[in-house]
LUMVO-699347 format. One record per residue (C-alpha): residue in one letter; x, y, z. Coordinates in steps of 0.1 Angstrom, whole numbers, plus 5000, padded with zeros to 4 digits. Layout:
BEGIN
AXYZ ...
***
This chain:
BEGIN
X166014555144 X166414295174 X163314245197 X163214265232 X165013905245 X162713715274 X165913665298 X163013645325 X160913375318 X161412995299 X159513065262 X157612795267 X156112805302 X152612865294 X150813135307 X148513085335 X144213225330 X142613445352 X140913775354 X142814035335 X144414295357 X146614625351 X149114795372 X150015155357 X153715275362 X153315645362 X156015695394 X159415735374 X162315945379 X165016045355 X169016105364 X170516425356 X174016535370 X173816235398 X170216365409 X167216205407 X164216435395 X160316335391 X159616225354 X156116215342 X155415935321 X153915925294 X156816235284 X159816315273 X163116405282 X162516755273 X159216805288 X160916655321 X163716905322 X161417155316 X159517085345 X162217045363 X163017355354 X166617255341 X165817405302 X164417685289 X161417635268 X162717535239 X160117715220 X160818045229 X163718275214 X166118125202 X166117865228 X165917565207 X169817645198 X170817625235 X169117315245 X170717105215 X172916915241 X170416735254 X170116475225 X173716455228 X173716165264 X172315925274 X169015935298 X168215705324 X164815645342 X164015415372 X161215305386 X160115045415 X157214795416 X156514645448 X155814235447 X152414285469 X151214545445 X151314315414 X148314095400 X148913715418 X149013575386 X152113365381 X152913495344 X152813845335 X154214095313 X155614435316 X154114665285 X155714955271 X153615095249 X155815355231 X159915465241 X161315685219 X164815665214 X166915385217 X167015185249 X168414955271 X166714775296 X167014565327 X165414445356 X167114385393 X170714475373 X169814195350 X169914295313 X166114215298 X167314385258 X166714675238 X163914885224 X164615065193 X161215115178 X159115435189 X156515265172 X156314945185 X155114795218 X157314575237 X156614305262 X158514155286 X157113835307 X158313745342 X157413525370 X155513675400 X157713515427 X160813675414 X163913715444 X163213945462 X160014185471 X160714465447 X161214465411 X163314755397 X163514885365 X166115095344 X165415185313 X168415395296 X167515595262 X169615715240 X167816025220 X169915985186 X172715735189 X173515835153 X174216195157 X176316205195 X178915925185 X178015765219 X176615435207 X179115195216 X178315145249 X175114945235 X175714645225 X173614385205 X175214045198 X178414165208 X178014405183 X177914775189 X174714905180 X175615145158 X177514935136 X174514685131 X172514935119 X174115245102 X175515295073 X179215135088 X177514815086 X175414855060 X177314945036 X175815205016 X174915535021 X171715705024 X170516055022 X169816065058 X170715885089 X167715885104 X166415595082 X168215375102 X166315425131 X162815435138 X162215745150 X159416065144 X161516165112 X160416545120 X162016565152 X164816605133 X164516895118 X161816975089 X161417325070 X158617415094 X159917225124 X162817255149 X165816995151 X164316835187 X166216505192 X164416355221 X163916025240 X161415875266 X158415675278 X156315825255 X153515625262 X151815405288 X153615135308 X152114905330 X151814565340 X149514295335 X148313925337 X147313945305 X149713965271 X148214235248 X149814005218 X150014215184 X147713965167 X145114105138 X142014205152 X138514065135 X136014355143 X134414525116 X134114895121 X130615045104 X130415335082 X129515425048 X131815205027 X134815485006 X137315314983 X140115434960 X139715404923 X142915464900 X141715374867 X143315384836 X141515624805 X142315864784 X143916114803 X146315894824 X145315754856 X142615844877 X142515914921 X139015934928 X137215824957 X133915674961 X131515634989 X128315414984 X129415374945 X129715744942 X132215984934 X133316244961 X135516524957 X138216574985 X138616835007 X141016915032 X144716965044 X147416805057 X148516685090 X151716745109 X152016645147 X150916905168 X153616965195 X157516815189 X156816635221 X153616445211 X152316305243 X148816295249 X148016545276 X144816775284 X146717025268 X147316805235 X143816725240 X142717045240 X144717135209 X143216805189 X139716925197 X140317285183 X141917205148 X139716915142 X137017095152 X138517375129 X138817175098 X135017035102 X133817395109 X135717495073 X134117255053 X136716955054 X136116605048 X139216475045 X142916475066 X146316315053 X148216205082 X151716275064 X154315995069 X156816235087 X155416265117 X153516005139 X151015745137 X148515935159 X146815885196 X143615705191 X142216025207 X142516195174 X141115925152 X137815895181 X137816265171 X137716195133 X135415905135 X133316155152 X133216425131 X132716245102 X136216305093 X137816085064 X141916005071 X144515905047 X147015735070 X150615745059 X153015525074 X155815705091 X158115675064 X159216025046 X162016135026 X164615875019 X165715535010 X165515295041 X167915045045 X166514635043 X169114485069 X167014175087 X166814375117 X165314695100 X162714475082 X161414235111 X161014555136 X158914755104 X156614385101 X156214435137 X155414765138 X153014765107 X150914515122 X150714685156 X149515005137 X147714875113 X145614675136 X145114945164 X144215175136 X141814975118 X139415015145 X138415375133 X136015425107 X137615745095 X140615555078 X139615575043 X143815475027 X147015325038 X149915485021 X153215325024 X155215675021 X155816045017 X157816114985 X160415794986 X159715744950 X159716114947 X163116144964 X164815824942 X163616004907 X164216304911 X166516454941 X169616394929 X170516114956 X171915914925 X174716174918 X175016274953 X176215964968 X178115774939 X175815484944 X177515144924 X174414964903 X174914684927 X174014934957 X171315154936 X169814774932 X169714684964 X168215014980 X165414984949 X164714594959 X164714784996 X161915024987 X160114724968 X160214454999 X159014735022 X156514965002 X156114754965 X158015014948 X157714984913 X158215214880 X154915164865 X152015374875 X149115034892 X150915234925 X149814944943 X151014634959 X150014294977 X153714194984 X155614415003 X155814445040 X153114715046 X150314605018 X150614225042 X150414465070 X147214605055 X145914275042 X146314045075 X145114355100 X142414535085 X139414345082 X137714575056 X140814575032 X140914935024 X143515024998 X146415025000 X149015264976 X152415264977 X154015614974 X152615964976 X152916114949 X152815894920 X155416134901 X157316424914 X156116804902 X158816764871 X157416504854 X154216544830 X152716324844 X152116484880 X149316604865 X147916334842 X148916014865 X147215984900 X148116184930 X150516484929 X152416684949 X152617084933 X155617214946 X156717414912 X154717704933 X157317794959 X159517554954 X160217654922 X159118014927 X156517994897 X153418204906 X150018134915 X148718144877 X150417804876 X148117634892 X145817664866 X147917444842 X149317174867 X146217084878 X146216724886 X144016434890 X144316484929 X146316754944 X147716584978 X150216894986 X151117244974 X151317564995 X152817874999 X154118035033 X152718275056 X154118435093 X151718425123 X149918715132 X151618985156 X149318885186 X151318525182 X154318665173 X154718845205 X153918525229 X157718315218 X159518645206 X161518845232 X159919215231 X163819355219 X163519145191 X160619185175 X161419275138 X161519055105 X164918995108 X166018955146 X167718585160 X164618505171 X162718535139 X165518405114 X165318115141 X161618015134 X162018035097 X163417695089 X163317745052 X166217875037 X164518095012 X161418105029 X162118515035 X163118564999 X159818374982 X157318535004 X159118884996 X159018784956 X155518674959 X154318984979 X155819274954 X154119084930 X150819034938 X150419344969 X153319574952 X155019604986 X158619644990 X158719435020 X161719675037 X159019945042 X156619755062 X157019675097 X156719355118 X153019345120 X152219475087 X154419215071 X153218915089 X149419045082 X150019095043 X151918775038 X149218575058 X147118765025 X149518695004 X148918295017 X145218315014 X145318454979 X147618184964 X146917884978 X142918004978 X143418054935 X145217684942 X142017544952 X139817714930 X141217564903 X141017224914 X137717284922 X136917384884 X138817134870 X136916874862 X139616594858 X140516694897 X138716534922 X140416614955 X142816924968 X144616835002 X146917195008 X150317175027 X149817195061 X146417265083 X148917275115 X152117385135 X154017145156 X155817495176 X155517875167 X156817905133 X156418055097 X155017805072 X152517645051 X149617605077 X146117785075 X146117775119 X149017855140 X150517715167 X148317875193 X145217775173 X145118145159 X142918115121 X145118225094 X143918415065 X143918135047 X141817895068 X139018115062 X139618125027 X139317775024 X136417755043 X134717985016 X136117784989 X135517455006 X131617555014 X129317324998 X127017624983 X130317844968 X130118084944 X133017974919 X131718214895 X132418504919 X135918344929 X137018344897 X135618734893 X137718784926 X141118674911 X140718824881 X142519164894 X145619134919 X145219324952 X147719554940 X145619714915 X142619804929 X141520114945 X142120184983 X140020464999 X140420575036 X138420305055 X135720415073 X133220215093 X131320175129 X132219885151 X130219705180 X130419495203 X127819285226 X127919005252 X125418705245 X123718585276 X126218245271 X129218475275 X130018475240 X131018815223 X130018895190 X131219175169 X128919395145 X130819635118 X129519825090 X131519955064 X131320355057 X134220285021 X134920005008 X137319745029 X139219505019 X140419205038 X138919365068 X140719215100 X139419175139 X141819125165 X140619105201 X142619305229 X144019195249 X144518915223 X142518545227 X143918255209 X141118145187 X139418255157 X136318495144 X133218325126 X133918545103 X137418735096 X139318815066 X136218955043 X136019225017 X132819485026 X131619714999 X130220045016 X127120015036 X128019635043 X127519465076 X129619205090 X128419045123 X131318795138 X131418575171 X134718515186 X135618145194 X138418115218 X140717755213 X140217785247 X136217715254 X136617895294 X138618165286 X137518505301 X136218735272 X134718975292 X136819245290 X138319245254 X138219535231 X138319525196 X140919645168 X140519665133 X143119625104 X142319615065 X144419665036 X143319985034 X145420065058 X148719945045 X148420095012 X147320455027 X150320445052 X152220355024 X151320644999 X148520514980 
***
C-alpha cells in the first residue's frame, strides 16, 4: 500500500533543531447532506452522527440494520490551523496518528496522498511560511471502498484504488475482501460482533516541530524475564512458559475490543479499568490480545503492566489468506515496526503472534475447493503467508524471516518470541492436542459435549468456549420492552451465530433437562449463563489436571456491544456465571478434588427442594453494600441481582449452599460512584426453575 507523498516539502531540505513543540487538532467538523456538524476527534463517523443526533444508536434494537448506509459514502472532515498558532520552526509535520478507513488528503486544495492503514501513523512535512495565513485541511474517508463500489473516485498512480489492491488486480481470489485492506477485521462482522463498517480520525492529530520517525526504540523495559519454550519430546511439542527458569501455568481469557468504535474515551477508560481489574480479581495472569481486533491503546497495556498482567499480542491479522502485492507488504513493514516498537515499551508483552487461525483457515476450511485456486495461485498465496508470517508445514512454528519476526527482531529490544500462527493445527487434526497451542472448537463447533474436553486436552488450550445470553437486567437496557422474548427481531439480531440458538438449546436439555420452549426470557438467559459456567468450568478443570497442559486461555473475557456469546462479562461489565466459575477454578488454593466431585452428576439429576433462606442487607460506613444470606434447603447456583439493577458484579454470586450455609457478598458496581443506596435485593437459584417447572 502507497505511503503518504511529501508534495509539501523538497525530501531533502533538512529539518531545522529547536525545542519540541505540539499543536493538538481537536476542532474538526464533518459534512453531511451539505452541512457542516462538530466532529470530535479522536472518533468515528458513527460516534459523530450519533452525537449529532443523525443515527440511532446502533446498539439498540435492531438498529444496527438501519444504519448500514453509512459505510456505503464517502466522509469528509475539515479543519483549520491558523499560521500564528503554529510552532516558528521552519519544518514541521502534520501527524495522524490513526484514520480508519481509506483516505484522501489535501492541504489548501492541493492533494498531499492517501492513508490506507488504520494502523499506521502518517506524517506529512511542510514549510511554516506557507501562502497564505491559514492552512486547511480535508481529509475524505472512505469506510469500505470494497463493499460500496464507490472507489473509483480515488485514484493512486492513475490507477483507481480499488483495482490496485483487490482481487481485480490481484488476480486471485481470497476468502474475504477485507484482507485487502487494513482495517479492524471485526468491524466487519464476527459471530459475536455487528457488521459496523466505519471510518475516521481515530486517534490523535496534531502538529509538531519535531518528526516522531517510526525508528526502533533502545529502552529496556524491567520485569521478571517469561519466555516461550516449544520443545520437542515424547509427546509432540511442548508450549510452556517460563519466568525466572521456571515453569508457569497460564491462566486467563481472551481479548476482543471492547466497543466497535474503539476510541479511547473516559468511558472506554472506564470500561478497561473494570475488566482488567476483573480478570486480576479472578485469578488471571494472562490476556491474548486476539488478532481480529486492534492493537490496543497504551492505556490498556499501562493497565496490564500494572496489574501484573502477562499479554500475548497477536498482530491484527485473522481469518484469511492476505494478498503480497508490493503495496500490501511495504504498508504491513510499516505498520509492524510502528507497533512493535510502541508496544515493546510494556512489560506485560510476554509473545508476538503473527496470526489468528491463517494456517488454521488454509488446512482446513475448505478455501482450496471453494475458490478453484490453480497450483500457481495456491503457491503464491502460501509464499504470501510465508514472506509475511514464516508460514511453514512443519511444527518449529517459528520464524526469523518474514516481515513480522524482523518486526520483532529490529523493535523489541528484549527479543521476546516470536510464533507464527495460532494454533499450530486446527481442532481436526491429532495433533491439536499433542503439537503446541490449540484451538478446541470440536465443543460447539462441532456440537460434541463437555466430556470431550477430557480427551482433547492439549499442550496449551489458547480458545474453546461455549455460548451464554446476558442476564435479564442487561437484556432489558438495548431490547425494546415489546420485544423482549427469545425469539423477537431484536434478539435474533444480537445472536450473530447461526446456530448459536440451536447449540445452546442441545446443550441445555442435555445437561439441565430443559425443553428450552417452556422457559421464558429470563429463565433462559439465567440457565444458559449455567449452562456456560458448567462447560467451559469442566474445560478448565481438565486442563488444570492434565499434566501435559500448561496453560487454558477460554474464548472470550469480553463484549464489543450487547450480544450473546462466548464471554464470562457482558457488555455492561455484568459478571457472568462463568467469570465466577473461573475465578474458583483459577484460585491459587482450589480444590480440584471437589471440582471433579462437583461434575461427577449433571445439574439435571440432582434433587431440588423448595428453597428456603433469610436475606440481609447492610451499608458499610464507605458506602458499600454487602449482602448476608443463609440457606434454610439446599440451593443451588444461588443468584443476587440488585434492584433496581447496578452494572457490576457480587464478590460472591453463582454458589451452591447446603442448608444452614452462609453466604456474605459485597456488590461492586463497574461504576465506582454509582448511588447504591437505595437497592433491594432479589434472589434466583435453580431451585426455582425446576419447581416452576414440575420438579
Amino acid at each position: 500500500m502507497k505511503r503518504i507523498a511529501y508534495f509539501l516539502l523538497p525530501l531533502l531540505l533538512a529539518a531545522c533543531s529547536s525545542k519540541p513543540e505540539i499543536v493538538e487538532l481537536t476542532d474538526w467538523q464533518f459534512e453531511y447532506n451539505g452541512k457542516l456538524h462538530p466532529a470530535t476527534v479522536p472518533g468515528f463517523i458513527h460516534t459523530d452522527l450519533m452525537a449529532n443526533g443523525l443515527i440511532p444508536d446502533p446498539y439498540y434494537g435492531t438498529n444496527e440494520d438501519s444504519v448500514q448506509w453509512v459505510s456505503g459514502r464517502a466522509w469528509v472532515y475539515t479543519t483549520r490551523v491558523l499560521k500564528k498558532d503554529l510552532p516558528k520552526d521552519r519544518i514541521q509535520y502534520l501527524v495522524f496518528e490513526g484514520v480508519a478507513g481509506t483516505a484522501e488528503l489535501t492541504i489548501n486544495n492541493e492533494l498531499v496522498g492517501y492513508i490506507d492503514n488504520m494502523f499506521a501513523r502518517y506524517e506529512v512535512p511542510f514549510v511554516h511560511d506557507f501562502p497564505g495565513d491559514t492552512m486547511n485541511i480535508r481529509l475524505t474517508v472512505w469506510p469500505l471502498p470494497a463493499a460500496t463500489g464507490d472507489t473509483s473516485a480515488i485514484m493512486m498512480d492513475g490507477v483507481p484504488m480499488s483495482d490496485s489492491l483487490l482481487e481485480t488486480r490481484y488476480g486471485i481470489p481470497i476468502p474475504d475482501q477485507r484482507a485487502f485492506w487494513r482495517i479492524a477485521p471485526y468491524q466487519m462482522g464476527w459471530d459475536w460482533g455487528p457488521k459496523l463498517p466505519t471510518c475516521g480520525i481515530w486517534k490523535p492529530v496534531y502538529i509538531t516541530s519535531k518528526r516522531p520517525g517510526s525508528a526502533c526504540s533502545n529502552s529496556v523495559a524491567t520485569y521478571p524475564k517469561v519466555e516461550l519454550r516449544q520443545e520437542q519430546d515424547s509427546i509432540g511439542q511442548s508450549f510452556t512458559f517460563y519466568r525466572d527458569g521456571k515453569p508457569i501455568f497460564i491462566k486467563g481469557a481472551n481479548w476482543i475490543p471492547v466497543h466497535s468504535f474503539p476510541v479511547l474515551d473516559e468511558t472506554q477508560k472506564a470500561r478497561y479499568r473494570h475488566l482488567l481489574c476483573s480478570a486480576k480479581e479472578a485469578g488471571f495472569n494472562m490476556i491474548r490480545v486476539w488478532g481480529g481486533g486492534i492493537y490496543e491503546h497504551d492505556y490498556f497495556y499501562d493497565l496490564c503492566d500494572s496489574l501484573g498482567l502477562m499479554v500475548w499480542q497477536d498482530f491484527v491479522f485473522a481469518g484469511t489468506p492476505y494478498p503480497d502485492n508490493e503495496e500490501m507488504l511495504e504498508s504491513i513493514r510499516e505498520e509492524a515496526h510502528q507497533q512493535v516498537a510502541r508496544l515493546s515499551k510494556h512489560p506485560c508483552i510476554v509473545l508476538w503472534c503473527g496470526n489468528n487461525e491463517v494456517k488454521n483457515g488454509w488446512e482446513d476450511w475448505g478455501w482450496q475447493g471453494q475458490f478453484n485456486w490453480t497450483p500457481e495461485q495456491r503457491a503464491r498465496l502460501e509464499k504470501a503467508m510465508d514472506t509475511i508470517f514464516g508460514y511453514s508445514s512443519n511444527t518449529s512454528n517459528t520464524s526469523s524471516t518474514s516481515i513480522l519476526a524482523k518486526a520483532v527482531h529490529d523493535c523489541d529490544p528484549l527479543q521476546r518470541p516470536y510464533i507464527t500462527t495460532s494454533p499450530l493445527y486446527g481442532w481436526g487434526h491429532p495433533e491439536c492436542t499433542t503439537h503446541g497451542d490449540s484451538h478446541y472448537w470440536g465443543v460447539w463447533w462441532g456440537e460434541l459435549p463437555f466430556e470431550v474436553y477430557k480427551e482433547k486436552t492439549g499442550r496449551f488450550m489458547s480458545e474453546y468456549g461455549f455460548q451464554s445470553y446476558p442476564m435479564m437486567s442487561s437484556i432489558r437496557q438495548f431490547c425494546p420492552a415489546d420485544q423482549l422474548s427469545i425469539d423477537s427481531p431484536t434478539l435474533r439480531n444480537h445472536q450473530k451465530h447461526g446456530r448459536g440458538r440451536e447449540i445452546i438449546d442441545k446443550a441445555m436439555r442435555q445437561y439441565y433437562g430443559f425443553d428450552s420452549r417452556t422457559l421464558g426470557l429470563e429463565d433462559y438467559a439465567y440457565v444458559s449463563q449455567l449452562l456456560q459456567a458448567w462447560g467451559v468450568g469442566y474445560g478448565i478443570l481438565c486442563h488444570l489436571t492434565d499434566p501435559r497442559c500448561s496453560g487454558t486461555l477460554y474464548w472470550q473475557l469480553n463484549d464489543c456491544w450487547p450480544v450473546a456469546s462466548w464471554s464470562s462479562i457482558d457488555y455492561y461489565g455484568n459478571w457472568k456465571a462463568l467469570h465466577y466459575r473461573a475465578q474458583a477454578l483459577y484460585d491459587d488454593n482450589v480444590d480440584l478434588k471437589k471440582w471433579e466431585q462437583y461434575y461427577s452428576v449433571y445439574p439435571k439429576d440432582r434433587t431440588y427442594d423448595e428453597p428456603e433462606y433469610n436475606i440481609s442487607q447492610a451499608w458499610q460506613s464507605d458506602g458499600s453494600l454487602v449482602v448476608t444470606l443463609k440457606a434454610g434447603s439446599d440451593l443451588y447456583d444461588v443468584y443476587i441481582e440488585t434492584v433496581p439493577h447496578i452494572d457490576g458484579h457480587f464478590s460472591r454470586n453463582f454458589v451452591d449452599l447446603r442448608a444452614g450455609e452462609k453466604l456474605t457478598a459485597k456488590l461492586i458496581p463497574a461504576d465506582p460512584e454509582a448511588d447504591v443506596s437505595g437497592v433491594k435485593i432479589a434472589i434466583k437459584t435453580l431451585n426455582d426453575i425446576y419447581r416452576h417447572n414440575g420438579r
